[in-house]
Each structure stands twice: as structure tokens, then as C-alpha cells.
C-alpha positions in Angstrom: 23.4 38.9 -10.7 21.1 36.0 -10.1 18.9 36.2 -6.9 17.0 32.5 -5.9 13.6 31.6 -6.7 11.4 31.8 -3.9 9.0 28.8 -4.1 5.4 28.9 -4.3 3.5 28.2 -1.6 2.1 25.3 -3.5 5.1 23.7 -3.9 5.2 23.2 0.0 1.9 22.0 0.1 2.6 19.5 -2.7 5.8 18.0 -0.6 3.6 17.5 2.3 1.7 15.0 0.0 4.9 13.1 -0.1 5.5 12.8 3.6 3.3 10.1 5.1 3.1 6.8 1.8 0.9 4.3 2.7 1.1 1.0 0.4 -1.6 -1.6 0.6 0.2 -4.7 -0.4 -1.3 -8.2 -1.7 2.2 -10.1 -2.2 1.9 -10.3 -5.9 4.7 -8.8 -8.3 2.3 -5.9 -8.8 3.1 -4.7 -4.9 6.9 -5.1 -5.6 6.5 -2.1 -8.0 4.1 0.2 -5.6 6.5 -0.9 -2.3 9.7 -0.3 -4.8 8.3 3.4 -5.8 7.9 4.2 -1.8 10.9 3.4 -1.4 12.4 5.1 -3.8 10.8 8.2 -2.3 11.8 7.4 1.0 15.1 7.7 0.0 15.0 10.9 -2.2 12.7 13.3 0.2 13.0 10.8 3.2 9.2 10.2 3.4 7.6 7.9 5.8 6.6 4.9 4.4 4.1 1.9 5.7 3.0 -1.5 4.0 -0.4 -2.5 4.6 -2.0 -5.6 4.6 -6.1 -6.6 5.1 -5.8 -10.3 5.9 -8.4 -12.4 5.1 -10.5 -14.8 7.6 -12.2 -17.2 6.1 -14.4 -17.6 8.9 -13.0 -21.2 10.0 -10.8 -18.9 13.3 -14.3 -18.7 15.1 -15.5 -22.2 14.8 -11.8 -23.3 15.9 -12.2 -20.9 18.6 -15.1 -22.0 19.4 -13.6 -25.4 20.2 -10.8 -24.3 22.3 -8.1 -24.0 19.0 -5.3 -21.6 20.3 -5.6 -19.4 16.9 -7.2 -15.9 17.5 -7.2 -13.1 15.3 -4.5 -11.2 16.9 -2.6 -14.4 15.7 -3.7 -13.3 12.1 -2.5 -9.9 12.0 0.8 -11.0 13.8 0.8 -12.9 11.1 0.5 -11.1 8.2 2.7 -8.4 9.8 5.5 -11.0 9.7 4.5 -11.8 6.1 5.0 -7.9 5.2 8.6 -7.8 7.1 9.4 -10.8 5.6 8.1 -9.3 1.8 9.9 -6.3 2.6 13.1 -8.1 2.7 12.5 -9.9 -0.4 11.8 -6.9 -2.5 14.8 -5.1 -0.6 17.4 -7.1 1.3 18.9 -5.7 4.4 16.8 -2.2 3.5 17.9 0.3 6.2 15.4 2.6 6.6 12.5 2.3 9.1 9.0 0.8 7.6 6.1 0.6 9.7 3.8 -2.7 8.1 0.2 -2.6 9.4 -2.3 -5.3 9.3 -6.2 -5.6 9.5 -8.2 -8.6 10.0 -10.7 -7.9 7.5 -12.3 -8.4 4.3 -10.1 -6.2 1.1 -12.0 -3.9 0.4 -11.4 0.2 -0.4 -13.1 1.2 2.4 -10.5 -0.8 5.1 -8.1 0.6 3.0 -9.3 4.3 3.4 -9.6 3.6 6.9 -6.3 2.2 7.7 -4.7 5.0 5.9 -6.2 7.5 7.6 -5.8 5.8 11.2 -1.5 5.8 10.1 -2.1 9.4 9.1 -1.2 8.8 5.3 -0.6 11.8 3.6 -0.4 9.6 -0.2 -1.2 6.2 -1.1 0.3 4.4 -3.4 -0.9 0.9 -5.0 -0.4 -1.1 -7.9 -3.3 -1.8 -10.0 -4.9 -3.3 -12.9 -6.5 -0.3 -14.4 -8.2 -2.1 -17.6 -11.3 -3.6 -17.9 -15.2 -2.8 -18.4 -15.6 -2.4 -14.7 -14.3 0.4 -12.3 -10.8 -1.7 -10.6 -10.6 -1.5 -7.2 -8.0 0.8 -8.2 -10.5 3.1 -9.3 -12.9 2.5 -6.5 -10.1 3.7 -4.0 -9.1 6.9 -6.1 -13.0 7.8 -6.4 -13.4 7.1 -2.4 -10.7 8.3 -1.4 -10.3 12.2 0.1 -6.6 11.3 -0.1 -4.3 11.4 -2.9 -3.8 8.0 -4.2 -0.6 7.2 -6.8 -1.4 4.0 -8.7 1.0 2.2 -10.8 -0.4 0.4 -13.9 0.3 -3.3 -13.7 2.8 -4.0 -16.4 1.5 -6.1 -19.4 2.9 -10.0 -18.8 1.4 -11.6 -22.3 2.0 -10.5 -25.8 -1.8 -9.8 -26.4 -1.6 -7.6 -23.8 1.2 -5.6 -24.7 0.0 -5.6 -28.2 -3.7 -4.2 -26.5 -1.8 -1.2 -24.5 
């Protein structure tokens, strides 16, 4: 007669990794994959799932301000929090599932990234990444930084050097 396997208690403590997917998104074909593979684990093991975005200023907001233009940086991250919605429904029309999107009004970096994450109470964060090159990626800056686990999907080679290379 066959009894179940009991799991480990390691196994429990590697779901809870999956629970909480935070994706910092820069619009480019790259995030499609990283936002596609939260998804896709949304789905299976109905994880929570956010999209992140640090937008830019380039500084010209405060002199506008400055002059009476009506822009303010809450205007930026309503903006860029339409652009992940928006992005969203590209990569997956009429997705049902709930997706928080975040923004930041700040410069990219790993460190707003780490921050933001932790602030949504990410458990896992996954991002799509160029992982080649003589210098650490930001990819690798965020998984040595990080004190959460970060997934990161290799960018896919889009030349035939580069295919050849890999």
C-alpha cells in the first residue's frame, strides 16, 4: 500500500519565495519575458505579482515648477503607473488577474529597486537582464545587493554574432 510523502519543511519555505514577485520593468522586449514569467506563476501557484517602474526626472519638473507649470512629480508617477497598466495590457490583453504596478520618481538604480521591493513586501524578484559583458550588469549589482531572492532571465540573443558568441 502506498502512504503520501510528507514534504520537507523546506519545501514550504521555498513556496513562500514564490508568493510576493516583484518585476522592475523598463518597457523594452526584455521586461515582456520577466512580466510574462510572473505571470505564468501567478497563474500556476497564484502568487502575487507587481510591476515596478523608477521613472526618470530629468530635472526640467523643478525649473517648470518653479515657474508655475502645473506638472509635479506626483504627475510622473501617475504617469508611469498608467504606462505599466497600459504595458501590462500589451504583453497580456484583457489579463484577469489582479497586478499591483508601482512607480518611483527616482533615478534606476539597484538600490530604489531593493527599496521598492521591500516597501511591497516582495518575497522574489524577477528581472530581465543582460548578463554579459566585462562589467558586473545591473543585474548582477541587484542579485549581489539584494537580501532577497532575485530570478533573472537572460536577455535572448537578437544578432547572429551573438547567438554564435552564447
Amino acid at each position: 500500500m502506498h502512504s503520501p510523502q510528507v514534504p520537507e519543511p523546506s519545501v514550504g519555505r521555498a513556496r513562500s519565495i514564490l508568493e510576493r514577485i516583484f518585476v522592475p520593468v523598463d518597457f523594452s522586449m526584455e521586461s515582456h519575458r520577466a512580466v510574462g514569467v510572473a505571470l505564468a506563476l501567478q497563474r500556476s501557484i497564484r502568487a502575487e505579482v507587481c510591476l515596478f517602474h523608477a521613472a526618470q526626472s530629468d530635472g526640467t519638473d523643478e525649473f517648470l515648477g518653479g515657474l508655475g507649470s502645473p506638472a509635479v512629480l506626483g504627475d510622473w508617477r501617475a504617469e508611469a503607473e498608467q504606462r505599466l497598466r497600459r504595458f501590462l495590457g500589451n504583453v497580456v490583453p484583457g489579463y484577469p488577474e489582479r497586478v499591483d504596478v508601482v512607480a518611483a520618481v527616482e533615478a534606476r538604480s539597484p538600490r530604489v529597486i531593493r527599496d521598492e521591493a521591500r516597501r511591497w513586501g516582495a518575497t522574489l524578484v524577477v528581472l530581465s537582464a543582460d548578463v554579459h559583458g566585462l562589467f558586473r550588469s545591473e543585474a548582477e549589482k541587484v542579485v549581489h545587493d539584494f537580501d532577497i531572492p532575485v530570478l533573472v532571465i537572460p536577455r535572448l540573443p537578437t544578432t547572429a554574432q551573438e547567438r554564435v558568441r552564447d
